[in-house]
C-alpha positions in Angstrom: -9.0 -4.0 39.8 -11.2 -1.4 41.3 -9.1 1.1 43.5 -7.6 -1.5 45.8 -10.4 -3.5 45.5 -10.2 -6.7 42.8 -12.8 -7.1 40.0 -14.0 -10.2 39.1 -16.2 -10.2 36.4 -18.9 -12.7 35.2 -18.6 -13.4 31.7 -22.3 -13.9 31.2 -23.2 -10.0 32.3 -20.5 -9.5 30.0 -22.1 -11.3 27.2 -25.8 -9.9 27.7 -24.1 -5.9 27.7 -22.6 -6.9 24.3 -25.5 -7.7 22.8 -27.1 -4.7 24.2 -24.0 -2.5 22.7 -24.4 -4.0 19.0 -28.6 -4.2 18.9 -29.3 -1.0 20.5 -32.3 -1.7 22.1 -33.5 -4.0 25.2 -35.7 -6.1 23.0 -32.7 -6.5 20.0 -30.5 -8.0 22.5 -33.3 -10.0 23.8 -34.0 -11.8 20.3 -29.9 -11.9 19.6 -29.7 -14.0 22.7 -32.7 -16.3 23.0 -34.1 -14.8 26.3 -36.4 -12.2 28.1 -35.4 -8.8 27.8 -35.9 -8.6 31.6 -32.8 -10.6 31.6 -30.4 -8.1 29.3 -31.4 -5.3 31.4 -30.6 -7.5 35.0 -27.6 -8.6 33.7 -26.1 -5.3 32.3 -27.1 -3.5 35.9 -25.4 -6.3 37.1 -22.3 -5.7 35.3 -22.9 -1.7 36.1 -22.8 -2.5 40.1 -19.8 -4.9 39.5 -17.2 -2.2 38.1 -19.2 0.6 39.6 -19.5 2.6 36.5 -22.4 3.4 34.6 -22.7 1.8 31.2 -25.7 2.7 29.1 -28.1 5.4 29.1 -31.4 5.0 28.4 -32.9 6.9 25.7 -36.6 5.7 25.0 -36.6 2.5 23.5 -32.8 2.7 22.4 -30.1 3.0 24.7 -26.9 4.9 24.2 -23.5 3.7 25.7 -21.3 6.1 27.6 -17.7 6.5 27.1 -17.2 4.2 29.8 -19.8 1.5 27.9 -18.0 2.2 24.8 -14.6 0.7 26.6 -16.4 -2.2 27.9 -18.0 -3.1 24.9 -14.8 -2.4 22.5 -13.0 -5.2 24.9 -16.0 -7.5 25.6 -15.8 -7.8 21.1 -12.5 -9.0 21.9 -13.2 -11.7 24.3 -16.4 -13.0 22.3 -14.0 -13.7 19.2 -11.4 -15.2 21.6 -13.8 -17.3 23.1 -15.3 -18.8 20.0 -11.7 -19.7 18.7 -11.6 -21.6 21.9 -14.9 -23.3 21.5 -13.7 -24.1 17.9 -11.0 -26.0 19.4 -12.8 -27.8 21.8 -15.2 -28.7 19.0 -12.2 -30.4 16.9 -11.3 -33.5 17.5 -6.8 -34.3 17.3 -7.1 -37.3 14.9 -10.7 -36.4 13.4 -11.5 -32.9 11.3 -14.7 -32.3 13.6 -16.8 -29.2 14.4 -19.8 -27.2 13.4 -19.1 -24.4 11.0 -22.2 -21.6 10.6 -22.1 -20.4 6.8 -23.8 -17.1 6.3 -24.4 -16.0 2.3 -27.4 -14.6 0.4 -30.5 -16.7 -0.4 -30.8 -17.6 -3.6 -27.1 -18.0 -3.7 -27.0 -20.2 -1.8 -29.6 -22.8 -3.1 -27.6 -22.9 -6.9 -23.7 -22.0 -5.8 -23.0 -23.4 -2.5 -25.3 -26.5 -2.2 -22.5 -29.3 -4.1 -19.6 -27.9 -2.3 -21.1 -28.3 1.2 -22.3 -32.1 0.0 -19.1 -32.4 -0.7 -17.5 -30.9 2.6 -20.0 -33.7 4.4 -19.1 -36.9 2.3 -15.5 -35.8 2.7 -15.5 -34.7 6.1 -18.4 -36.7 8.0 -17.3 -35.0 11.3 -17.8 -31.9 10.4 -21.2 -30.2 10.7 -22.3 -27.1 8.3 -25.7 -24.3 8.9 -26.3 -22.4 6.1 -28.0 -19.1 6.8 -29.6 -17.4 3.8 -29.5 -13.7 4.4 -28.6 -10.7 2.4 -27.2 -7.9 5.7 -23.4 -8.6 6.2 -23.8 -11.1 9.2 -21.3 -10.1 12.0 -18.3 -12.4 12.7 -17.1 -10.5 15.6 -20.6 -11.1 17.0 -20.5 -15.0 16.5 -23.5 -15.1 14.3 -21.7 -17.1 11.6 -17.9 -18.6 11.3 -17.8 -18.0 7.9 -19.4 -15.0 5.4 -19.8 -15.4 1.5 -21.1 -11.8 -0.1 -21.3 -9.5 -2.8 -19.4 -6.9 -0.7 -16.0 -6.4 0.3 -15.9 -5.6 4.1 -14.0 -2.0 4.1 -12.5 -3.1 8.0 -12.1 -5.6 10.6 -9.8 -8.3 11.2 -10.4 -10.4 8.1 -9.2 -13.0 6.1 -11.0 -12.5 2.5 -10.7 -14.0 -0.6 -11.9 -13.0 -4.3 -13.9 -16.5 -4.3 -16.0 -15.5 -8.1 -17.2 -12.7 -10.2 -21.0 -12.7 -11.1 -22.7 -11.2 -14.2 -25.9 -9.5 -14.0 -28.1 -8.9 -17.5 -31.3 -7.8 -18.0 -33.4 -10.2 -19.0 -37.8 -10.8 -20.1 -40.0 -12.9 -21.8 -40.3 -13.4 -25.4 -43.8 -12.6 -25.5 -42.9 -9.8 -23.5 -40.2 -8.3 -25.7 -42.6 -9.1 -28.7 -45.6 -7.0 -27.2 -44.2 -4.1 -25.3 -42.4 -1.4 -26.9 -39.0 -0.8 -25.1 -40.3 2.8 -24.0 -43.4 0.7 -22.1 -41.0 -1.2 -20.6 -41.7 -2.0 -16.7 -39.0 -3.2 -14.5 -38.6 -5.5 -11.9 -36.1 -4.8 -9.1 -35.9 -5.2 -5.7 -37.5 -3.4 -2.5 -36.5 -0.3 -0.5 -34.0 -2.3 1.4 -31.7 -3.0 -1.6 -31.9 0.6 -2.8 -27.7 1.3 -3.2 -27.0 -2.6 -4.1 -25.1 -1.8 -7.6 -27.4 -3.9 -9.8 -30.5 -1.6 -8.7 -29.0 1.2 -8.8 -27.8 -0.2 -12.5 -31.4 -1.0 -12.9 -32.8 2.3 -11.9 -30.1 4.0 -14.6 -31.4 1.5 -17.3 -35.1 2.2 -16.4 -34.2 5.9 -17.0 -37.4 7.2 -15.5 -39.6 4.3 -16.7 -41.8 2.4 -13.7 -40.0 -0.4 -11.4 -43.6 -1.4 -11.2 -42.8 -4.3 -9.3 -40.7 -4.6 -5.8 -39.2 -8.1 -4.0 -36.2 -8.9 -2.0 -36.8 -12.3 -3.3 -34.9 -13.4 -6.2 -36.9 -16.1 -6.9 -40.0 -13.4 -6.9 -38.4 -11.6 -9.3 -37.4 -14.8 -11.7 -41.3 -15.9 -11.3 -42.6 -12.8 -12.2 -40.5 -12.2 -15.4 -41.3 -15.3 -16.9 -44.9 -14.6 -16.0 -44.4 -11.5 -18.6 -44.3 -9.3 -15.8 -41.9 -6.9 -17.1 -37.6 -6.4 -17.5 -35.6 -8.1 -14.6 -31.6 -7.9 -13.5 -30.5 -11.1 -13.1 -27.2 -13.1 -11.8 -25.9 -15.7 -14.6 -26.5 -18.0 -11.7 -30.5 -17.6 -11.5 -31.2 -17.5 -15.2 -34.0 -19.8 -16.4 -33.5 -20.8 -20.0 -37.0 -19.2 -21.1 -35.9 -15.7 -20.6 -34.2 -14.2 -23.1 -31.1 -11.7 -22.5 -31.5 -7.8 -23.7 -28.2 -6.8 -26.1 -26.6 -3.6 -24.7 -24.1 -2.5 -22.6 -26.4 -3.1 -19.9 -23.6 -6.1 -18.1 -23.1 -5.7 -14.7 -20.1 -7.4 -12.6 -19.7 -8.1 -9.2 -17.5 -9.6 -7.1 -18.2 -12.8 -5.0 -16.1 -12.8 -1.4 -14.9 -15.1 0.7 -14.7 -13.8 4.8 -13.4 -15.1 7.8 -12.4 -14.1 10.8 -8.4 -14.5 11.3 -8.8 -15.6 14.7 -10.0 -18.8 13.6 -9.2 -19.6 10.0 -6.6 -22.1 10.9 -8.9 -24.1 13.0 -9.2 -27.9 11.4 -13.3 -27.8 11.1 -12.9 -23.7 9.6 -10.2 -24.7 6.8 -11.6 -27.8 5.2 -14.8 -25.8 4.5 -12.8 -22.4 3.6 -10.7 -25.0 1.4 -13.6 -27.0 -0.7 -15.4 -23.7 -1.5 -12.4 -22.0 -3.0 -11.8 -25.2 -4.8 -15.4 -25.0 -6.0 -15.0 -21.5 -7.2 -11.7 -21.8 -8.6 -13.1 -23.9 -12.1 -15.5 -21.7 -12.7 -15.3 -19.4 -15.7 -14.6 -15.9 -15.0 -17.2 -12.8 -16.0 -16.2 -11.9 -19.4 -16.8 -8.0 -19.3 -15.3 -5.3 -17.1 -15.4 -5.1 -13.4 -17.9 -2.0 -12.2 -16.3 -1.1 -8.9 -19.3 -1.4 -5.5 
């Protein structure tokens, strides 16, 4: 309601300003959503005219909401997740668990931990349909980019359902011919790039290295794996991503980290959402903890 005059909005103007609000930028909201930035910026004026408020500000290539925007964009969050619980429900079936469920979790995780369990969830549950997305940034629930989220990190807010799925080991591992040729103060290390700088186990590396080179840089695992075996110099590894030709460096070098479980609370319940949330804690739950002390994030 606007004054005496009734507001009816149109959910798609809606959706495009949201986008806008979480990318920033014209062109972020653009990619988020599949379509022409002309279209974001159409749609949010659209919205603008509709409750007669202005809604962003434009400051170069990034944008800025006002406190009105900020309002509109707090409840818009709100209707997204609402909405994708309902399309969740439309997606399951009353005497058939069916739906597609999006899976977010690092890389290389993925490949060696989650591969058997989501076989599994498919032979089991043949309705159901699973994407896996390998990426290391804590995808966004609230923004619909995945159903469920498997990380490293504990999310510090939002309204979450988490579970303590695992807890991973990290050692420091290198060739034998490496450790036979290179005296330990010649060490090199291999970590990963800029991107990863505060992750714990480069930051453990960094403390290790104690002023020696990181001489070589990747945000791939697998890089790092490859380059180590090539005698390439000292690497942090997971327990999950060790090859059986590198050997492990004694010390009190062991790094553990936790292994999470996240979903949304809006739609855990949802019959397509719990069979998968239930076959990967299941999965986890045989597994052998860490054996040395947790190292808080």
């Amino acid at each position: 309601m606007n004054g005496n005059k009734f507001t009816q909005l149109d959910w798609d103007d809606l959706r495009h300003f949201l986008a806008l609000a979480q990318a920033g930028t014209f062109l972020g909201a653009a990619k988020q959503l599949g379509v022409e930035h002309a279209t974001i910026s159409r749609r949010v004026s659209s919205l603008e005219a509709t409750l007669e408020r202005k809604l962003i500000d434009r400051r170069g290539r990034r944008i800025i909401l006002t406190p009105e925007g900020e309002k509109v964009a707090r409840h818009a969050a709100v209707i997204a997740l609402q909405t994708a619980a309902v399309e969740q429900i439309g997606r399951s079936s009353a005497t058939e668990v069916r739906g597609h469920v999006r899976i977010s979790a690092p890389p290389a995780l993925s490949s060696v931990l989650l591969a058997k369990p989501i076989v599994a969830i498919r032979r089991d549950h043949p309705g159901v349909q699973i994407t896996l997305v390998g990426e290391k940034r804590f995808t966004s629930l609230n923004r619909r980019e995945a159903d469920i989220a498997v990380r490293l990190s504990r999310p510090e807010d939002g309204d979450y359902s988490i579970t303590k799925l695992h807890e991973l080991t990290f050692n420091l591992f290198a060739s034998k011919r490496y450790l036979e040729t290179v005296a330990p103060s010649e060490w090199a290390f291999i970590g990963y790039d800029e991107a990863m700088n505060a992750s714990p186990q480069q930051l453990r590396l960094k403390e290790v290295a104690a002023g020696r080179p990181i001489a070589l840089r990747s945000s791939v695992l697998e890089f790092q794996v490859a380059a180590a075996r090539l005698d390439g110099g000292v690497v942090m590894l997971p327990d999950f991503a060790v090859p059986g030709d590198l050997q492990r460096i004694e010390g009190e070098h062991a790094l553990v980290r936790e292994l999470w479980l996240v979903v949304h609370s809006e739609i855990k319940d949802l019959p397509s959402i719990r069979v998968v949330l239930d076959a990967l804690k299941s999965a986890f739950k045989a597994k052998p903890r860490a054996g040395r002390p947790h190292l808080s994030e």
